[in-house]
C-alpha positions in Angstrom: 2.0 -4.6 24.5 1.3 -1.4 26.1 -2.4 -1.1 27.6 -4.9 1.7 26.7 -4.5 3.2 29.9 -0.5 3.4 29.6 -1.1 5.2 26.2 -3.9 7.6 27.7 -1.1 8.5 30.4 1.4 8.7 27.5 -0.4 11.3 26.1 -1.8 13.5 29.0 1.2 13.8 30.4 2.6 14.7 26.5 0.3 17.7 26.2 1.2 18.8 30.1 1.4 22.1 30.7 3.7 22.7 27.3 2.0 23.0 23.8 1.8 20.0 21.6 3.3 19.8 18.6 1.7 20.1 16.0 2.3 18.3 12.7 0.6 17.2 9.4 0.3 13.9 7.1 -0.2 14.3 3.2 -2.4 11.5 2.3 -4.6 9.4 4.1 -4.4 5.6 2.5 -2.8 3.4 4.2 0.4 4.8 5.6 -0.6 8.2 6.6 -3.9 7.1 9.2 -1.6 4.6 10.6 0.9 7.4 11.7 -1.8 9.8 12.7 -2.8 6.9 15.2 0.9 6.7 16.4 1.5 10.3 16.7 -2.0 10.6 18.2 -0.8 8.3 21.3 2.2 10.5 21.8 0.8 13.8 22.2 1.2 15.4 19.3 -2.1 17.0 17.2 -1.9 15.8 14.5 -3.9 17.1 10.8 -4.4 14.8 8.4 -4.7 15.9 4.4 -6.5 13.8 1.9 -7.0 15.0 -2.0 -10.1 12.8 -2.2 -13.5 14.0 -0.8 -13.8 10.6 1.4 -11.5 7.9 2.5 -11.6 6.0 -0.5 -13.0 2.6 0.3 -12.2 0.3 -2.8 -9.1 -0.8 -4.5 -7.7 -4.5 -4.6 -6.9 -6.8 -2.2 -4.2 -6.2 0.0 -1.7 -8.2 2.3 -0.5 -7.5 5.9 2.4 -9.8 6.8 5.0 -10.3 9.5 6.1 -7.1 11.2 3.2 -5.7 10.0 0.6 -8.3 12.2 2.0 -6.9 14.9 1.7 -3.5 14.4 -2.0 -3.8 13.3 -2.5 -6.2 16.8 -0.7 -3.4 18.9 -3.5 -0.7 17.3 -6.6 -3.1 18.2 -7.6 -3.7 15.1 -6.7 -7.2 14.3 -9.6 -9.1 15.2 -11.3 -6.4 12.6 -9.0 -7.2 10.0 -9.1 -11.1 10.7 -12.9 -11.0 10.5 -12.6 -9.3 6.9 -10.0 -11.7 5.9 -10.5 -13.6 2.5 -10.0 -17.0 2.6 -8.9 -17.2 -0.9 -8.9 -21.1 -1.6 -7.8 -21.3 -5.2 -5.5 -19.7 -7.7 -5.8 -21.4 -11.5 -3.7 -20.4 -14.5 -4.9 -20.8 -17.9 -2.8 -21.4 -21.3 -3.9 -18.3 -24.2 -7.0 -20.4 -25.6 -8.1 -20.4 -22.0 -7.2 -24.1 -21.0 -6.1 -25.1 -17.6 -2.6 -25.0 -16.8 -2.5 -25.6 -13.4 -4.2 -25.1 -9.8 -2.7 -24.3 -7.1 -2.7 -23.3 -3.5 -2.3 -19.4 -3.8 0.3 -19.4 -0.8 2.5 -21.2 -3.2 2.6 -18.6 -5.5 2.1 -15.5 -3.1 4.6 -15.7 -0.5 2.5 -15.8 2.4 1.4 -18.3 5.6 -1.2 -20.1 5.4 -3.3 -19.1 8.8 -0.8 -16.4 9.9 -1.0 -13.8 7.3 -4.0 -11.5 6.5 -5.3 -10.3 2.9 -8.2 -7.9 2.8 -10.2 -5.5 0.8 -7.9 -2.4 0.4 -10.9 -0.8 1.7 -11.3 -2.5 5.0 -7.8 -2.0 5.9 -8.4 1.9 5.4 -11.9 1.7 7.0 -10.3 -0.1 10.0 -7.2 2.7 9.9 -9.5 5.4 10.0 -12.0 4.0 12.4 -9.2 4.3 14.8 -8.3 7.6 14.5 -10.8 9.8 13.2 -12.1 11.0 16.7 -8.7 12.3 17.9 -7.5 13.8 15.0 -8.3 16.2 12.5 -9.0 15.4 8.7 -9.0 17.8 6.0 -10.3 16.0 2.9 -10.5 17.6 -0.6 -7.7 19.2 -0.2 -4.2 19.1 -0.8 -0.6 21.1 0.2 -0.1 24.0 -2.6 3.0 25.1 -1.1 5.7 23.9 1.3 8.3 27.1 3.3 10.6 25.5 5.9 11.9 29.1 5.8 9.5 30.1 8.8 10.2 33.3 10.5 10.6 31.1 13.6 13.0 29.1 12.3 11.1 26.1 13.3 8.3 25.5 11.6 7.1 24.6 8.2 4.7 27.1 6.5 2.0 25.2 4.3 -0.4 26.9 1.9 -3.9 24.3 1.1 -5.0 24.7 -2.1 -8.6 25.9 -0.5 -6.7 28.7 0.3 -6.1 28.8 4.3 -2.0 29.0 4.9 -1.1 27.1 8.7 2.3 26.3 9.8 3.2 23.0 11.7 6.5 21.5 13.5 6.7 19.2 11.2 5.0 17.9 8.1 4.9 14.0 6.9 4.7 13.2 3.2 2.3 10.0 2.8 0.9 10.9 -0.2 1.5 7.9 -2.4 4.0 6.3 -5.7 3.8 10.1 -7.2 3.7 11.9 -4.1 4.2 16.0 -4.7 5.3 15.9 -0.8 8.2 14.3 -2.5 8.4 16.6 -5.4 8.7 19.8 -3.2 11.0 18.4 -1.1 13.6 16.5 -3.5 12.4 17.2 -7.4 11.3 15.2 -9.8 10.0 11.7 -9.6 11.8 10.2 -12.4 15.2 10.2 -10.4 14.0 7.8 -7.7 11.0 5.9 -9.7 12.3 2.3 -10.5 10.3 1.4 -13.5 9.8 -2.4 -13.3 9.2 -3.2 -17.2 5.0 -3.5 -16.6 1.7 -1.5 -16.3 -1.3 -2.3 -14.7 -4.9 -1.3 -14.9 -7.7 -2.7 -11.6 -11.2 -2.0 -11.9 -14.5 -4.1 -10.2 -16.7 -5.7 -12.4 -20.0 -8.2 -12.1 -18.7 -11.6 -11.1 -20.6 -13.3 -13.9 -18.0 -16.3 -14.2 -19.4 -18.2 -11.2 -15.7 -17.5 -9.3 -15.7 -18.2 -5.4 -13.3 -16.8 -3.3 -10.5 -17.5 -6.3 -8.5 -16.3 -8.7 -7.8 -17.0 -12.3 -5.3 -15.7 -14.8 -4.6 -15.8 -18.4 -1.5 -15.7 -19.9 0.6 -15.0 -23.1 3.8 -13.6 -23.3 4.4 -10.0 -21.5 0.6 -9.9 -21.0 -2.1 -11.2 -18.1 -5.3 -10.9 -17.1 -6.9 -11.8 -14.3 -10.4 -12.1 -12.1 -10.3 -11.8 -8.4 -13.1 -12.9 -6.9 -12.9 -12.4 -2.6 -16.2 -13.8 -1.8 -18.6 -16.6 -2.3 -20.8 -16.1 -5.8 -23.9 -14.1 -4.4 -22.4 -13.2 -1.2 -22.3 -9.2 -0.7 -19.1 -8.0 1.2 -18.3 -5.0 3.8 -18.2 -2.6 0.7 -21.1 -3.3 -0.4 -19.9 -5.0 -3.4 -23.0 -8.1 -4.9 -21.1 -10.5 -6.8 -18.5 -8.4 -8.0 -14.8 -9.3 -9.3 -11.9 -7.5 -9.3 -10.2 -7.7 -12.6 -6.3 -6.7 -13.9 -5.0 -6.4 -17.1 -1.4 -6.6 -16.6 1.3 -5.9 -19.4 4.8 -5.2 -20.4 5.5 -1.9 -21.7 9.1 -0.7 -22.5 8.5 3.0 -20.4 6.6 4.4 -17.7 3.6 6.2 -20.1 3.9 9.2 -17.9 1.6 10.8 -20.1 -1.4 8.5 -19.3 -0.4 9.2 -15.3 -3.7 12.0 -15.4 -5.7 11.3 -18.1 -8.0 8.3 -17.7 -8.7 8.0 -21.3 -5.1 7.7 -22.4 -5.0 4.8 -19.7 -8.1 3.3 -21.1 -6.7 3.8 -24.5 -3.8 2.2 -24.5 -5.0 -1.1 -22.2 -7.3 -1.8 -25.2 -4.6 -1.2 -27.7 -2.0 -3.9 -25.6 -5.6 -6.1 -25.1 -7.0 -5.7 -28.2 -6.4 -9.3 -30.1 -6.4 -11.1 -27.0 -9.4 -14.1 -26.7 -10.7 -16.1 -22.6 -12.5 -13.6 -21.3 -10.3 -10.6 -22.1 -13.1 -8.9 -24.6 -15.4 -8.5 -22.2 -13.1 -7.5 -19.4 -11.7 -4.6 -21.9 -15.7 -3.2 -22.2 -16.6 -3.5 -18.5 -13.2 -1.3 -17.9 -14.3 1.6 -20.1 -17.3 1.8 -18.0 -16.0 1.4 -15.1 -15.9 4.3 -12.4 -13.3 3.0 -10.3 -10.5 2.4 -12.5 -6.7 2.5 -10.7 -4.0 2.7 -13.8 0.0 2.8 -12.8 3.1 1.3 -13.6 4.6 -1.4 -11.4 7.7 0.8 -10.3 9.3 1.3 -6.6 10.9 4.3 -5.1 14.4 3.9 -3.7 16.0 7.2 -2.6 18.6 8.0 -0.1 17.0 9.8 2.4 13.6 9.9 3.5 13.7 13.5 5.0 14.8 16.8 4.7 14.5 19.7 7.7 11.4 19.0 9.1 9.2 16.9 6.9 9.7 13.7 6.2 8.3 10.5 4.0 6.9 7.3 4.7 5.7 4.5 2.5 5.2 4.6 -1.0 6.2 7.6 -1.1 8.9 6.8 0.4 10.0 3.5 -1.1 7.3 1.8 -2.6 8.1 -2.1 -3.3 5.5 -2.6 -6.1 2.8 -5.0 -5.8 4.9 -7.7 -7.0 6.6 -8.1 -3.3 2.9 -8.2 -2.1 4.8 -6.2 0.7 3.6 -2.7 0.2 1.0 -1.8 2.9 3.0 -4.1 5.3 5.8 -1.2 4.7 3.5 1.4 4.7 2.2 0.0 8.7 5.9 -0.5 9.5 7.1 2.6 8.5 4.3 4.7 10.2 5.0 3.0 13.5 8.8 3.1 13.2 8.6 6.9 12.2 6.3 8.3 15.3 8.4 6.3 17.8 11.3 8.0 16.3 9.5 11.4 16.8 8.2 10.3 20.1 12.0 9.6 21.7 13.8 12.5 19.7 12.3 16.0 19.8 14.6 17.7 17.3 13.6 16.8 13.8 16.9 15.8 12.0 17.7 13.5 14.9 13.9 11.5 14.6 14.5 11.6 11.1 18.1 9.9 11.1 16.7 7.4 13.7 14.3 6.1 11.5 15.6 5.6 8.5 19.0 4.2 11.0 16.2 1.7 12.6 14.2 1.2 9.4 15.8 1.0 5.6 17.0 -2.8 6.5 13.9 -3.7 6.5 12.6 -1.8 3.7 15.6 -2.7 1.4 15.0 -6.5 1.9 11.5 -5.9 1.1 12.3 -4.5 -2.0 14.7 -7.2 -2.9 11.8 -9.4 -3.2 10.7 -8.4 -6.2 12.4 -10.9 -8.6 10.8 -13.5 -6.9 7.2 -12.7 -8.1 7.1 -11.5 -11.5 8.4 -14.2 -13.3 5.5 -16.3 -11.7 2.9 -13.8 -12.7 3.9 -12.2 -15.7 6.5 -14.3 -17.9 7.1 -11.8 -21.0 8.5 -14.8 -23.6 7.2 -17.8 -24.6 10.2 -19.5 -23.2 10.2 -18.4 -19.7 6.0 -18.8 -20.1 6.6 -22.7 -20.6 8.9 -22.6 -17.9 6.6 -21.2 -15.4 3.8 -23.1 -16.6 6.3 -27.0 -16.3 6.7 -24.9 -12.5 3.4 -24.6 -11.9 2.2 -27.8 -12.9 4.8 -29.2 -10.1 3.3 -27.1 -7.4 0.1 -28.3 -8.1 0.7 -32.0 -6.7 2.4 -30.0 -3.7 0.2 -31.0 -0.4 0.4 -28.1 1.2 1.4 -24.5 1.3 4.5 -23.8 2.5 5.6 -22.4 5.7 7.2 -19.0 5.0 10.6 -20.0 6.1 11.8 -18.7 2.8 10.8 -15.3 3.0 12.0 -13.8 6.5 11.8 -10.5 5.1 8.5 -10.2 6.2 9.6 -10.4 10.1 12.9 -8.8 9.7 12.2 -5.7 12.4 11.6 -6.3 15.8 9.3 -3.2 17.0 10.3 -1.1 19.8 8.3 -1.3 22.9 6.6 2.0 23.5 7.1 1.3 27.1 10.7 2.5 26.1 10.0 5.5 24.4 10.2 9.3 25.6 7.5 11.4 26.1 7.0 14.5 23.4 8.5 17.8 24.2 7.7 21.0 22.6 
């Protein structure tokens, strides 16, 4: 690991007498503070964009696996992370008239290590990303990229007009704006031709934990539909967010195409969840009101992006953008860390552009592309979509419960498929 004072030398001596570069990230969730903090330690100043008026601070739990643990330690901020880790100590499964089918150990069903991986608020993973960065670089938040010219006069730059209306050019711009990122629009077209539609849609909101759930989950099933109530801490206890005995609920269903014209209108997603919902019994009734009044309601389809490059000229993408693995792989912010590192230590040992770029997708798709080969392993677990394959899950289940412990994670060395490059190794930014 490289000490704070070897990075404070890396980046004096990269701003030297020579001009740092100067580049900017589109988006600031997960992926896009993480390479601000990267670029940051190299010498470059670094802008980041953000369409919302804050970091946003909710959104469901999240996991951070393998690789990713050690990217997070080499930032200094997993002890943060491990303090807001949830313990979650049960995960039950219930039949359509809401009887027990089985409890289990949710490491059986999610893929991770017991005392080795982290899951956290969405929110505390951001809060920690930004923490970390947001006194060395600059954020612009309510704004977004309105137009994208890598035909600079220079020749070597990449001419962006903001939507508030300033124009700026930069080196080199970083697209880390998300499943329907525009960065990726202007750059490569339409979405459709990389989106991976998955067969379901998805709808998280937060509502009052009044179903006495303690740091557990529980799910509901019928065929090609779920719902489920997350609860991440103890019944009364109020978490880093702020939240006082709050649950986070899904309603999870299979749907035959993307409903790309729901994508913007929160009404249309509201409005066809309570069609899909609207027969079903448990607690599914009650769930349907508290998500109409909900003000913090995330609707998408579970898709990934697979596409075969990551750049073009001088801006480049990174995580979902990039090549989202869906929720379903329980991979996708371990990516998005894994990527942001991977791409800045590109940058850092290559000055010109198309050479960084080829380095990290030469260094990194591996990875990513086993990652997303996970996927078949999860949703037939979760979200069975006949009554045949329901039964079969729930026989499964039932066998898992007896199990005595979670297993090890020798199964899935996806997650720890990258060794990281030691910065130690790495060349210092030129202009």
């Amino acid at each position: 690991m490289t000490s704070t004072g070897q990075l404070s030398d890396i980046r004096t001596r990269g701003i030297g007498p020579t001009p740092r570069r100067k580049v900017l990230i589109s988006g600031a969730g997960i992926a896009g503070p993480a390479l601000a903090f990267w670029l940051n330690r190299y010498g470059f100043e670094v802008t980041v964009v953000e369409k919302s008026a804050t970091i946003r601070d909710g959104g469901y739990p999240v996991d951070v696996r393998g690789t990713a643990l050690e990217v997070v330690r080499r930032m200094g901020i997993l002890p943060r992370l491990r303090d807001a880790h949830i313990d979650l100590r049960r995960m039950t499964f219930l039949d359509e008239d809401g009887s027990e089918v089985a409890s289990v150990d949710p490491h059986t069903v999610t893929g991770g290590v017991a005392g080795q991986d982290l899951e956290v608020r969405r929110g505390d993973l951001t809060n920690a990303l930004y923490a970390a960065v947001r006194d060395d670089v600059e954020f612009l938040f309510d704004d977004s990229m309105g137009t994208l010219d890598q035909s600079s006069r220079s020749g070597n730059g990449v001419d962006v007009t903001f939507r508030g209306g300033s124009t700026r050019t930069f080196d080199m711009v970083f697209g880390a704006d998300g499943l329907h990122s525009r960065t990726r629009e202007f750059l490569f077209g339409p979405e459709e031709q990389f989106h991976h539609y998955l067969g379901y849609c998805f709808a998280g909101f937060t509502m009052p934990n009044t179903f006495g759930l303690s740091r557990e989950a529980t799910m509901w099933n019928t065929p090609g539909r779920a719902a489920a109530l997350y609860a991440v801490g103890d019944v009364g206890e109020a978490g880093d967010m702020g939240e006082t005995d709050d649950v986070h609920a899904f309603l999870n269903f299979a749907h035959p195409e993307p409903p790309y014209d729901a994508f913007r209108n929160p009404e249309a997603q509201r409005d066809l969840v309570a069609k899909v919902f609207a027969d079903a019994g448990w607690e599914v009734p009650g769930m349907l009101a508290a998500m109409h009044d909900a003000d913090d309601l995330f609707f998408d389809t579970v898709s990934q992006i697979r596409m075969p490059h990551w750049s073009s000229g001088r801006v480049a993408l990174l995580g979902d953008a990039a090549y989202a693995p869906s929720f379903l792989t329980g991979q996708g912010s371990s990516l998005a860390l894994v990527g942001a590192y991977m791409l800045a230590a590109s940058v850092a040992d290559h000055p010109d552009p198309a050479t960084a770029f080829a380095a990290y997708e030469d260094t990194t798709r591996e990875f990513v592309t086993l990652n997303q080969d996970q996927v078949g392993k999860g949703d037939a677990t979760l979200f069975p979509t006949t009554a045949e394959a329901l039964e079969q899950r729930n026989d499964m289940l039932r066998n898992l419960s007896t199990m005595s412990s979670a297993p090890s994670g020798e199964g899935r060395p996806a997650h720890s498929a990258l060794t990281l490059p030691d910065l130690n190794s790495l060349a210092l930014p030129t202009g």
